[in-house]
C-alpha positions as CSV (number, residue, x, y, z in Angstrom):
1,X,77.6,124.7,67.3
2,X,77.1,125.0,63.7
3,X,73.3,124.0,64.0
4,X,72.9,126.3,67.1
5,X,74.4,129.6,65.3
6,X,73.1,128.6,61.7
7,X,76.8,129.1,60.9
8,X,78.7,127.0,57.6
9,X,81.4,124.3,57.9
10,X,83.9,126.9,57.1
11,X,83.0,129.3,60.0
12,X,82.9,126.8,62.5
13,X,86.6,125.2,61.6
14,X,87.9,128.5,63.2
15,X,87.1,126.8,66.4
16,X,89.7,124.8,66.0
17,X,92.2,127.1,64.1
18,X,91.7,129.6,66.0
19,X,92.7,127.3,69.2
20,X,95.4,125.8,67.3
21,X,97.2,129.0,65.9
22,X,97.0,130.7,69.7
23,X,98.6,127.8,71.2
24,X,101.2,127.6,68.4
25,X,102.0,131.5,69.3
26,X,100.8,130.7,72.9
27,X,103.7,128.3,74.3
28,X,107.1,129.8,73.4
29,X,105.2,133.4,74.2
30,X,104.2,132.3,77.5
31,X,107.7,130.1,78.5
32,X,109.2,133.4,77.2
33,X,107.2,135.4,80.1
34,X,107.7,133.3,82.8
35,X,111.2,133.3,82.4
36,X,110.3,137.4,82.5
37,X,107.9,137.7,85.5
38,X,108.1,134.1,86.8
39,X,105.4,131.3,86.9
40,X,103.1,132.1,89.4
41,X,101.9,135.4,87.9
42,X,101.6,133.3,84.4
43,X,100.1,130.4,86.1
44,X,97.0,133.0,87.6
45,X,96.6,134.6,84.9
46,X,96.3,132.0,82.3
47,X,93.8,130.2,84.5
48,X,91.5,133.3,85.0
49,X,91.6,133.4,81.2
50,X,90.1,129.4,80.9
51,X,87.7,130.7,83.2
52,X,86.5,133.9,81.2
53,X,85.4,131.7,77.6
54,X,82.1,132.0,76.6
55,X,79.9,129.4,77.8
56,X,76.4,131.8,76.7
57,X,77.8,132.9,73.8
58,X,75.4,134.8,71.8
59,X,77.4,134.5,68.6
60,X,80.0,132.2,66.9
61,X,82.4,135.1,66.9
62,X,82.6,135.1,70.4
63,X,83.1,131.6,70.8
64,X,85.9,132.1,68.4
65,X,87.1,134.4,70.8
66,X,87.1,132.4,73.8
67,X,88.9,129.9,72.2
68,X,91.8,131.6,71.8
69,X,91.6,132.9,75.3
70,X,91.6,129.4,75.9
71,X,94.4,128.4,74.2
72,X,96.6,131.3,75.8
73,X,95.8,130.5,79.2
74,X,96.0,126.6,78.9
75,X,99.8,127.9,77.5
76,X,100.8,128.7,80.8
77,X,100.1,125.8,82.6
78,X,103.1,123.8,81.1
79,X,105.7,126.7,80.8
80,X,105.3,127.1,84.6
81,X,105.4,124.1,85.9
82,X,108.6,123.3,83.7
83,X,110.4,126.6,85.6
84,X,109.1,125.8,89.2
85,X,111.0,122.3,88.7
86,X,113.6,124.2,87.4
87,X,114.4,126.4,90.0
88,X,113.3,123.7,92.8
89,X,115.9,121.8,91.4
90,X,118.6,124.9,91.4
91,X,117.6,125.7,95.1
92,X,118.0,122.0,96.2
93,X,121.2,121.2,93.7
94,X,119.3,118.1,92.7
95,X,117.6,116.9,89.6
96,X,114.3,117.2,88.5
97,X,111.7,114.5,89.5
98,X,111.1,112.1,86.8
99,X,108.0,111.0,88.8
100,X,107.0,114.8,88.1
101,X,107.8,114.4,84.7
102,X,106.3,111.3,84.1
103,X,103.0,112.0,85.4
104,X,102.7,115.7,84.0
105,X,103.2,113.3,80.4
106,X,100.7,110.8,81.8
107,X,98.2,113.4,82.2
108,X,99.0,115.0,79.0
109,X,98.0,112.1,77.4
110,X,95.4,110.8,79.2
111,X,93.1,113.9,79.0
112,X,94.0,113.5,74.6
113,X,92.5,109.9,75.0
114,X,89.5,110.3,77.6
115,X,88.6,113.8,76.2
116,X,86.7,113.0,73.0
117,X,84.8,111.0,74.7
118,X,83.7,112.6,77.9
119,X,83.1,115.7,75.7
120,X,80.5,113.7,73.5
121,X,79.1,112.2,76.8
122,X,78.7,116.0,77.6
123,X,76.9,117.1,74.4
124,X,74.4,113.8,74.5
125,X,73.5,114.8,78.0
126,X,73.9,118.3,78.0
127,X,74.3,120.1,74.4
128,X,77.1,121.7,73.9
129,X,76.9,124.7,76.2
130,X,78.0,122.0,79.1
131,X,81.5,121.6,77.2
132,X,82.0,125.6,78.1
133,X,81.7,125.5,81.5
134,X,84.6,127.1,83.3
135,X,83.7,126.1,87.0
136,X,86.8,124.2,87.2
137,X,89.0,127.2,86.8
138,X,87.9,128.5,90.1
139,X,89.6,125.5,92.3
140,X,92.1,125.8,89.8
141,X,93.0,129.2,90.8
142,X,92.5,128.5,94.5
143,X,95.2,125.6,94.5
144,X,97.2,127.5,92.4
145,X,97.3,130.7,94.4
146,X,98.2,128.1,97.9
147,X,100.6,125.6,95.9
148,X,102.7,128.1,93.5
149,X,105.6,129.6,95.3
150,X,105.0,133.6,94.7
151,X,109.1,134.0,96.0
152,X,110.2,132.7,92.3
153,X,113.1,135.4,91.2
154,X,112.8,135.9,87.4
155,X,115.1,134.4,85.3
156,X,115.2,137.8,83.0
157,X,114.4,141.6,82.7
158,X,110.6,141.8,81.1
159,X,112.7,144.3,78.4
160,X,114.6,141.4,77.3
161,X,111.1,139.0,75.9
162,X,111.9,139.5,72.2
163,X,108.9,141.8,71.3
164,X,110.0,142.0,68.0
165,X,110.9,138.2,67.2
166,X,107.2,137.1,69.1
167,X,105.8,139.3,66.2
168,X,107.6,137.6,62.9
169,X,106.6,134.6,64.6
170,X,103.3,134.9,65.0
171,X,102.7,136.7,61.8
172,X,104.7,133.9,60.0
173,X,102.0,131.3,61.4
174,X,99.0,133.3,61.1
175,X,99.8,133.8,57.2
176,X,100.0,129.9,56.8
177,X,97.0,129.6,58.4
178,X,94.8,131.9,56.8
179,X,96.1,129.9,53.3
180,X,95.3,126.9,54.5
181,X,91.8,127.7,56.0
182,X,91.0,129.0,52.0
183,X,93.6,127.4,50.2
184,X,93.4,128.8,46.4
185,X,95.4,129.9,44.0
186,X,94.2,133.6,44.0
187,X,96.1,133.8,47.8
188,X,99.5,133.0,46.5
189,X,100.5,135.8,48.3
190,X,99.8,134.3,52.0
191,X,102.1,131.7,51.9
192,X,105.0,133.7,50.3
193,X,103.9,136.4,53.1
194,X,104.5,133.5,56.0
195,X,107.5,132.7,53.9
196,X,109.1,135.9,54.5
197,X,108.1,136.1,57.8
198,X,109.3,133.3,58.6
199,X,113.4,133.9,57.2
200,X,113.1,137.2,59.0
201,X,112.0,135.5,62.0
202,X,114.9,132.8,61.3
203,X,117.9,135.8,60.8
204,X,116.8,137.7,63.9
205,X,116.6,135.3,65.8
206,X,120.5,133.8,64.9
207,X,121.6,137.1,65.4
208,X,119.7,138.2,68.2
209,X,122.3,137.3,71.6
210,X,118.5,137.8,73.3
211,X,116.3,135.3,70.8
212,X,112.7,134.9,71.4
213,X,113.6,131.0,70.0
214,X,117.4,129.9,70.2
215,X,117.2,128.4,67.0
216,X,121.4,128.1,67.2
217,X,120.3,125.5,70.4
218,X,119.2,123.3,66.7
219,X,122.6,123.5,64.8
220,X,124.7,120.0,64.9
221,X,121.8,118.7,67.8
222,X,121.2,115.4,66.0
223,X,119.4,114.0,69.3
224,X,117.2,117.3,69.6
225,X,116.4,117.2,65.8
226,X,115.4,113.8,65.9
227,X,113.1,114.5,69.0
228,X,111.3,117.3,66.9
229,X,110.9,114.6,64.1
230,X,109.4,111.9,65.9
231,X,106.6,114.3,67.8
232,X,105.9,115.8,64.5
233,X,105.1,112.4,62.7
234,X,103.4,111.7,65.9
235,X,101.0,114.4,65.9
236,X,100.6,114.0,62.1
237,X,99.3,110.7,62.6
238,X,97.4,111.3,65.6
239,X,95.5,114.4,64.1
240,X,95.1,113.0,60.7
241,X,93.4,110.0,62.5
242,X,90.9,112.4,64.4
């Protein structure tokens, strides 16, 4: 891409911040709005948005773009399928399918392994225009229109998605990663911007009884904390390795 647009090293790593910081905001936005207007509205829509990224692209920018229209819709997928097991466990009064669990994981981490290389198969074949292509999003959307229960009663009132917290939160993250895309000493001010943000963010959210992020659900949750740990050294490791 950066041969193909003429564009710097430091242009083109927005690729992947861009992707990174939507999905960051993306998740806990999207879980949020199911719980609003349930999962198969969310489900749609984020697909019709992997379908819409720019696979003719006639600049960077608006490969940029698509990304982070990728990242929110691929933010749906999991948020959904995490409330339709849910509330098929509720209306049946049993537990939730490991086997379902299991294999949502499975896939999770199978498409992290295979992916790197079926997308450089793609570019040696194809360039990288063939790693745009969207076509899958249309059977995606057919399946998902048939499979998805549209009966899904919403967990809460839209009024009640924490506007205000989503916000904080997103400009908490965004601030970090503008300072780290250009780290220098001359943008002091970003991370002491994303600092603020983010004890803001914290306070409200304590104090909120409708939090965007129950961060009380953390206080004295040894087991949870320790969950958080191990997927963040995980993920360390795993993108410091890439």
């Amino acid at each position: 891409m950066e041969r193909a647009f003429d564009a710097s090293p430091s242009q083109t790593a927005w690729l992947v911040a861009g992707l990174c910081l939507a999905t960051a905001v993306g998740q806990p936005v999207v879980g949020r709005l199911v719980d609003a207007f349930g999962p198969r509205r969310l489900y749609l829509t984020g697909t019709a948005l992997v379908g819409l990224v720019g696979t003719l692209a006639p600049r960077l920018w608006v490969l940029v773009v698509s990304r982070v229209l990728l990242a929110f819709g691929t933010s749906a997928a999991y948020p959904a399928s995490m409330s339709l097991l849910r509330s098929e466990a509720d209306r049946t009064g049993t537990r939730s399918p490991s086997g379902v669990l299991a294999t949502l994981s499975i896939c999770n981490q199978t498409a992290s392994v295979a992916g790197p290389a079926v997308g450089g198969l793609l570019i040696g074949v194809g360039g990288w225009h063939w790693l745009r292509d969207q076509r899958a999003s249309v059977p995606g959307l057919s399946r998902a229109g048939r499979a998805v229960s549209a009966s899904t009663t919403p967990a809460m009132r839209a009024a009640e998605t924490g506007v205000v917290g989503v916000l904080l939160f997103a400009a908490s993250l965004t601030a970090f990663v503008l300072f780290r895309m250009h780290a220098a000493a001359a943008r002091w001010y970003l991370p002491v911007l994303g600092l603020i943000g983010g004890a803001a963010f914290a306070r409200r959210e304590i104090n909120d009884r409708e939090p965007f992020l129950d961060l009380r659900v953390l206080g004295d949750n040894m087991p949870l904390l320790a969950t958080y740990a191990r997927q963040l050294l995980t993920c360390t490791a795993s993108y410091a390795y890439l």
